[in-house]
C-alpha positions, 0 to 999 in steps of 0.5 A, a space after each residue: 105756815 101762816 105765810 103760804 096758807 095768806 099766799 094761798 088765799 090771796 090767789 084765790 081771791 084775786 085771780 078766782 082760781 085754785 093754786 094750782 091752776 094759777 101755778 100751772 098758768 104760771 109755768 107755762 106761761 114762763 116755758 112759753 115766754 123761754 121758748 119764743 125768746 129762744 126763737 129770736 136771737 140778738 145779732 150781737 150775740 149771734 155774731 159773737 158766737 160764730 167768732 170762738 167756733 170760726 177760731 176753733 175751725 181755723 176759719 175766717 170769719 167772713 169766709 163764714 158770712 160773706 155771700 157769693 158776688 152776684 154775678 153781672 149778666 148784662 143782657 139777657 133774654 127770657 128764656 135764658 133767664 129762665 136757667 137762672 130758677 134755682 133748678 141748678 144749685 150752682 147758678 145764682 137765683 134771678 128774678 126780673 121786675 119791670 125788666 130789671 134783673 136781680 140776683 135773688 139769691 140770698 132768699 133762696 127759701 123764698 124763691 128757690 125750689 120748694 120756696 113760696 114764691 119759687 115760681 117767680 124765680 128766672 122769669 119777669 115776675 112784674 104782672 104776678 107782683 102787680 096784680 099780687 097773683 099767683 096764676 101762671 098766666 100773669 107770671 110776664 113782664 106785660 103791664 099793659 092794662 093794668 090799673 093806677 093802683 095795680 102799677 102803684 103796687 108794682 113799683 112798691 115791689 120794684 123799689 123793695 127789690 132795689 133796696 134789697 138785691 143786686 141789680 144783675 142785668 136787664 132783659 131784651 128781646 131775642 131780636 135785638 139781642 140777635 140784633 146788636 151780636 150781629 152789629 158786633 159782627 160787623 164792626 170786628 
């Protein structure tokens, strides 16, 4: 008894709160501390939890991993981008920087539908990246006047694209899209 009425005493004199209160602080601190390491997850651990539940359901594991191949479109004007903005669930996801293509994709709950960043999704998102606006007047491919460090910011989003997604293919002008079809024409 000696031992708790000491245990008692000393949290009153060094935390200037009844027992109960630093008790209480002290356990909802512990249930907070649970919850937010229950947020995050080791990719060890989660990798070897996938493994006995694809074994249970017959399942290899890379069928449960392994995304779609992105698609390689090659040439592709703007407005048949556009099909790609997540609308239909069975296309893959593009978005267009500097007039480069990348399969988006594997961040659909950005750029999909309902996403934060979905109205980038099948356009040639570079003035909107640039200038860091949401505005769909600045949702073009058109640099023309913007500033060093506007471009400086472009190209930071330009190499975070290429370092995360696939490059799919580029965008042309109607024109020589129309142009080159008609070439091979020719030539057959």
């Amino acid at each position: 008894m000696a031992l708790y009425t000491t245990v008692m005493d000393a949290v009153t004199a060094y935390t200037g709160l009844s027992p109960a209160a630093f008790f209480t602080i002290l356990a909802l601190m512990w249930v907070v501390y649970k919850t937010v390491c229950g947020m995050f997850v080791d990719p060890e651990e989660l990798n070897n939890a996938k493994k006995p539940a694809a074994a249970a359901a017959d399942v290899s594991p890379p069928a449960l991993v392994a995304p779609a191949e992105p698609v390689q479109l090659g040439d592709v004007t703007e407005e048949e981008l556009r099909a790609y903005n997540g609308s239909d669930p069975s296309k893959p996801l593009l978005m267009a920087i500097k007039g480069q293509i990348y399969d988006v994709s594997v961040s659909r709950m950005f750029y999909g539908p309902g996403g934060p960043y979905a109205m980038f999704a099948g356009r040639d998102a570079s003035r909107a990246l640039a200038l860091m606006s949401f505005d769909p007047q600045d949702l073009t491919g058109n640099i023309e006047g913007l500033s060093e460090d506007e471009l400086e910011v472009l190209q930071d989003w330009e190499y975070k694209f290429m370092e995360k997604y696939v490059k799919v293919g580029q965008l042309v002008s109607e024109k020589t899209q129309k142009h080159s079809e008609n070439g091979k024409e020719h030539d057959s």
